[in-house]
C-alpha positions in Angstrom: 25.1 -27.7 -45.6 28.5 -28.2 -47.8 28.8 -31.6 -45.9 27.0 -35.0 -47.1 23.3 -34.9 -46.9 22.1 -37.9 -44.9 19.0 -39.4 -46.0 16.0 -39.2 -43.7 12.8 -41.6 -43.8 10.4 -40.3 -41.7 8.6 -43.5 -40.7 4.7 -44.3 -39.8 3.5 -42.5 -36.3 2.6 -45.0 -33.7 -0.1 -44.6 -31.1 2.1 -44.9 -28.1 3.9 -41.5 -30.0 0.5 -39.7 -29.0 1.6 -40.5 -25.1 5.6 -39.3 -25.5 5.2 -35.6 -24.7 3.1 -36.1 -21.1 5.5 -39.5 -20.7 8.5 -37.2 -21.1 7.2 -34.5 -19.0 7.0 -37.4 -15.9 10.1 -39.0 -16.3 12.5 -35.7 -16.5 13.9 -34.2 -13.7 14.2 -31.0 -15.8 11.0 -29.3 -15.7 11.7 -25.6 -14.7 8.7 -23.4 -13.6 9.3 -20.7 -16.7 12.2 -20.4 -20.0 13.5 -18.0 -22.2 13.5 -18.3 -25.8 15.5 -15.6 -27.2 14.9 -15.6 -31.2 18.2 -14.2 -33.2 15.8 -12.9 -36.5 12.9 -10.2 -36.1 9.2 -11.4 -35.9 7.4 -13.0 -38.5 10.7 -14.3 -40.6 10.9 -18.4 -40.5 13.0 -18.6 -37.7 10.4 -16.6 -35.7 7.8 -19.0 -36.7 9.8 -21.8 -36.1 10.2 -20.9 -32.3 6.5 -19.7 -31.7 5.6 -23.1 -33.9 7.7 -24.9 -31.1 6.8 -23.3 -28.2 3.6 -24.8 -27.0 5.1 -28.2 -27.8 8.1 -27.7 -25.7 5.7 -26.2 -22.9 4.1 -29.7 -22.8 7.1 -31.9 -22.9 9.0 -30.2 -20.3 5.8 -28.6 -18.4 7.0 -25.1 -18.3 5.8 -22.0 -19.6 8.0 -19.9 -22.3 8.5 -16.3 -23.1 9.7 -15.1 -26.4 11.8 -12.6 -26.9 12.8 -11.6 -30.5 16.6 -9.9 -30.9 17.5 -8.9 -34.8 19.6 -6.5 -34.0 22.8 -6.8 -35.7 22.3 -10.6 -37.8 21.0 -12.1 -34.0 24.3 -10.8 -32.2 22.0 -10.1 -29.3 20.5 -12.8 -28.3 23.5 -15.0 -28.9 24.7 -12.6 -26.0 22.2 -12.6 -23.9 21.8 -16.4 -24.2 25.9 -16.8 -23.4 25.6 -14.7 -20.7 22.3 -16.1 -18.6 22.3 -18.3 -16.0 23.7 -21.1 -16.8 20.5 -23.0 -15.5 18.8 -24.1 -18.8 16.1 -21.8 -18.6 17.4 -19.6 -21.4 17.2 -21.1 -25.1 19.1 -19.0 -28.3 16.5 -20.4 -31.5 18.8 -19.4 -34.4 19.6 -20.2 -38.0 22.7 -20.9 -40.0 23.5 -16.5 -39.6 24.8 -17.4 -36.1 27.8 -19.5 -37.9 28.0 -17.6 -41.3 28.3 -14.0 -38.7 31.0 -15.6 -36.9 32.8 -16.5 -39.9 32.6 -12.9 -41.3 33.8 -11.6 -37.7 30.5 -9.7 -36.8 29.6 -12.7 -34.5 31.6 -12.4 -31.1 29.6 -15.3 -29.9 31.4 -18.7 -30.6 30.7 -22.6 -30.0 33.1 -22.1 -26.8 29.6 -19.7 -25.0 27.0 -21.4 -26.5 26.3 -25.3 -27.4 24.1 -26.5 -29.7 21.4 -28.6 -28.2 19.7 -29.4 -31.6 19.6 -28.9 -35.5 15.6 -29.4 -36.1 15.3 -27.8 -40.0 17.8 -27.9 -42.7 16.2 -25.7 -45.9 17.7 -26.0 -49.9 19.2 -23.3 -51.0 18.4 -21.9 -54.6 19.4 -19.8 -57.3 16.1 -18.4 -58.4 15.7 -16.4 -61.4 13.2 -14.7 -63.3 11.5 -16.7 -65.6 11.2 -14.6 -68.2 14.7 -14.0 -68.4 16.0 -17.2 -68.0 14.5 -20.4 -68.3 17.1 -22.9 -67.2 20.3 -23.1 -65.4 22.1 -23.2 -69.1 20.5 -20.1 -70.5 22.1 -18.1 -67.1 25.5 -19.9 -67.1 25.7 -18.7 -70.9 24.5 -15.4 -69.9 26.5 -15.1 -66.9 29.8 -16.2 -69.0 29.3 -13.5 -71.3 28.6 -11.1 -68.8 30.8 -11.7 -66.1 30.8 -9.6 -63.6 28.0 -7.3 -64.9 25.4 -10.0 -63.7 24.1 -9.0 -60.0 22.7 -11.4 -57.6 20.6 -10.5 -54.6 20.1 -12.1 -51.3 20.4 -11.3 -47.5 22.7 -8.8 -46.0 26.2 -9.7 -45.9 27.0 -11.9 -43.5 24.0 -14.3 -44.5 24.0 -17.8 -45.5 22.6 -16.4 -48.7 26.1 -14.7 -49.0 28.2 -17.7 -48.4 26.1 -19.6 -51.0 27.1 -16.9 -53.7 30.6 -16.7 -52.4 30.7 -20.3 -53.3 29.4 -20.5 -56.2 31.5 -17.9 -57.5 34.6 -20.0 -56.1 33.4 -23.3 -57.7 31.8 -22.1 -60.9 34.5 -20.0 -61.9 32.5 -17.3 -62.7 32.9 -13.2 -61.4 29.4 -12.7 -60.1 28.1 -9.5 -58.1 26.3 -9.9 -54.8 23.6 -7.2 -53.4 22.8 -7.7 -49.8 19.3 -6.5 -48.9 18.2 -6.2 -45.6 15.5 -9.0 -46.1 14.6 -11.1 -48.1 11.2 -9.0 -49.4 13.8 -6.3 -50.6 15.6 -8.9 -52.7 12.1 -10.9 -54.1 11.2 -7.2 -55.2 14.7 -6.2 -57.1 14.4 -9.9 -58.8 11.0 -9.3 -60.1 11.7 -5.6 -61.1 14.4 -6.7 -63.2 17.4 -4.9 -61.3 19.1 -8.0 -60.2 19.8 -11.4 -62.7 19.6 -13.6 -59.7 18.5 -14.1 -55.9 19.7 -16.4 -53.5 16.9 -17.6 -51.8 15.3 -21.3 -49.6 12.8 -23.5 -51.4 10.5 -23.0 -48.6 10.6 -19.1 -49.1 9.7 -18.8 -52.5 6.5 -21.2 -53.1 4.4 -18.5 -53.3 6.5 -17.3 -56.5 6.9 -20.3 -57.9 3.1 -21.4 -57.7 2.6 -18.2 -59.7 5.4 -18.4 -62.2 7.0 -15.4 -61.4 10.1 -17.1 -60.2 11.9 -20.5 -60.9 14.6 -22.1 -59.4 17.5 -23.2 -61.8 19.8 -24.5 -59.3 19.7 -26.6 -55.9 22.5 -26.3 -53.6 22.0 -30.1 -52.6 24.0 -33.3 -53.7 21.0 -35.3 -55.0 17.9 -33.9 -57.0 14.8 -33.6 -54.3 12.5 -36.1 -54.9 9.6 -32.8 -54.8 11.5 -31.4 -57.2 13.3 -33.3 -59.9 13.6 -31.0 -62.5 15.9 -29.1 -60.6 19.6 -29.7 -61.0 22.0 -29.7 -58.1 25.5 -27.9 -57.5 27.1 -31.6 -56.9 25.8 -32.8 -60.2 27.2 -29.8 -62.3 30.5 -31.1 -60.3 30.2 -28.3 -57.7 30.6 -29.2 -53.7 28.2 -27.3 -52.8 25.1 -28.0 -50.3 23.8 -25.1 -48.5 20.6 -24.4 -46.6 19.5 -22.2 -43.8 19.6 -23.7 -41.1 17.6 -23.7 -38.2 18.7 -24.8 -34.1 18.3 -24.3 -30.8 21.2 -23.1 -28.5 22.1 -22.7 -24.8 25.1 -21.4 -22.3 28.0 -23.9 -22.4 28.6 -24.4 -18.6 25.0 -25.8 -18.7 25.2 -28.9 -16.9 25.6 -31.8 -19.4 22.3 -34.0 -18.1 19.9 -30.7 -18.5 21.3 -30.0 -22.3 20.8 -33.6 -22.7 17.0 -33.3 -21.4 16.5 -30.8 -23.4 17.4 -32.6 -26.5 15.7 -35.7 -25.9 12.4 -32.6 -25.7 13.3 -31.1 -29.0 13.8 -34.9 -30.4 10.1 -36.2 -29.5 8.9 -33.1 -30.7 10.8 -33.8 -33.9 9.7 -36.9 -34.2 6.0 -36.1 -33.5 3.1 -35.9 -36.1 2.4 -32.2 -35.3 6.3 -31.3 -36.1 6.1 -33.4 -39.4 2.9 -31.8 -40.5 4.2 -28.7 -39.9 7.7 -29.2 -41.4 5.5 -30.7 -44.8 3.2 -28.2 -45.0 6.1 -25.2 -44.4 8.6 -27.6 -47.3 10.9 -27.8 -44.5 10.9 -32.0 -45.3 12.7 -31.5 -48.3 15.9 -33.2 -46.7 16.9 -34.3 -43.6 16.8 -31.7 -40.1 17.7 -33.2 -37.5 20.9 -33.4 -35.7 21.5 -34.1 -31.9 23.7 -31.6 -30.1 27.2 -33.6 -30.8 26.5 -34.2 -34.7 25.0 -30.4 -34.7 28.5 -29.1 -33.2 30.4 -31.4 -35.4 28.7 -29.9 -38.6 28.8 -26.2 -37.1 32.4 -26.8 -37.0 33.2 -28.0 -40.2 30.8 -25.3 -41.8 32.7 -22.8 -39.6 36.0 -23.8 -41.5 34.8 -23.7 -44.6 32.7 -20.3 -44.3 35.9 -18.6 -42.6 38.0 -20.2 -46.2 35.7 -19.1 -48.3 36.0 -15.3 -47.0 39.5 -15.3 -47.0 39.6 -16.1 -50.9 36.3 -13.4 -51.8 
């Protein structure tokens, strides 16, 4: 997110890849007759699709069978809970995004990094500031616009305690300019008042709005990344407008923290073959989820969580 953006080649699939998921299945000890995936977002969103898109695969690797159980209620605050509080066995997996980390800095999150430990980072998604085309054309015209307007221009985005938040906040903070934010309560709500004309701006991930932009009724003006993505180079970045800014949603997998250290660790090598695999890759290319690099193992994930953590909890002190 705001830290560096590591660079991610993605390199040619070997046969012997074809063989990892049985192979793993074999050589771990860790292969529990049933799981729990509890998903922190309602059904159908990304990180819904993420977790049923990752359920069979994880089935295989770790030859188990997996129930889903989605909890939205209150940003995911559920099934952080009912995650921190299962058995501390492994069977029980939190599949969450970057509002388990932006919640907790905005104290609606009781649910820190002391209950649950990452296991693994698999998507990291660009976020935009998307505008209507017809109103602006490029990050210049808005700028202008938005200095003359100051804090008459509106900005949509997830409710209030959403990464889409945190990427406004900061903006704002680095910019220098008096935005307004409207949280919606997804991210339909917000598309609608952008195209309606009742907001200037939404906050919103490339993968989110290709529909829009294949039909020109959106554009993105801005990437929140450090370096222009090589699928979209017309698209200027925060850090090149001098901003430190590099959000995305992002999307992990979570479990209790008195999990014993060797099945966490199991687990991640699962979630890393399936990373690595040519189904995960064809999924992640064909969802734009490959736009920058996902992956982080569970010490690098909590690292990053931590630093974000800081910053997010900064950023609402100065709002």
């Amino acid at each position: 997110m705001h830290n560096s953006i590591r660079k991610l080649v993605v390199g040619p699939v070997m046969a012997a890849m074809a063989l990892a998921a049985p192979a793993l299945a074999q050589d771990s000890d860790f292969q529990p007759e049933k799981m729990t995936a509890f998903v922190a977002a309602g059904a159908g969103g990304g990180t819904d699709n993420f977790t049923r898109t990752i359920q069979p695969m994880l089935e295989e690797r770790l030859n188990t069978k997996i129930t889903v159980i989605n909890l939205p209620s209150a940003s995911g605050v559920l099934a952080h809970q009912r995650t921190a509080n299962s058995k501390p066995d492994g069977t029980s997996l939190d599949f969450a995004s970057s509002t388990f980390i932006t919640s907790r800095a905005a104290g609606q999150n009781p649910v820190g990094l002391d209950k649950l430990t990452p296991v693994a980072r698999m998507q990291s998604d660009v976020m935009m500031l998307v505008v209507n085309p017809e109103k602006h054309e490029t990050l210049e015209d808005f700028m202008a616009y938005a200095r003359e307007n100051g804090d008459k221009v509106v900005i949509g985005g997830t409710h209030a305690a959403s990464v889409d938040r945190m990427a406004f906040l900061g903006l704002n903070e680095q910019s220098g300019l008096n935005l307004n934010y409207i949280p919606y309560d997804n991210e339909g709500s917000a598309a609608a008042s952008l195209l309606g004309g009742n907001v200037d701006g939404m906050m919103n991930e490339i993968s989110a709005i290709q529909g829009y932009m294949e039909s020109g009724e959106m554009k993105p003006i801005l990437a929140f990344a450090a370096e222009r993505l090589e699928a979209y180079p017309d698209i200027p970045t925060t850090v090149e407008n001098g901003w430190d800014l590099t959000f995305g949603n992002e999307r992990g997998v979570f479990i209790n923290a008195e999990t014993d250290p060797a099945i966490i660790s199991a687990i991640e090598a699962a979630f890393k073959d399936i990373f690595d695999s040519e189904e995960y890759q064809t999924y992640a290319k064909r969802s734009n989820l490959d736009v920058r690099p996902g992956w982080l193992g569970s010490d690098d994930y909590r690292a990053a969580l931590e630093k974000d953590l800081a910053f997010f909890e900064k950023l609402m002190e100065d709002m």
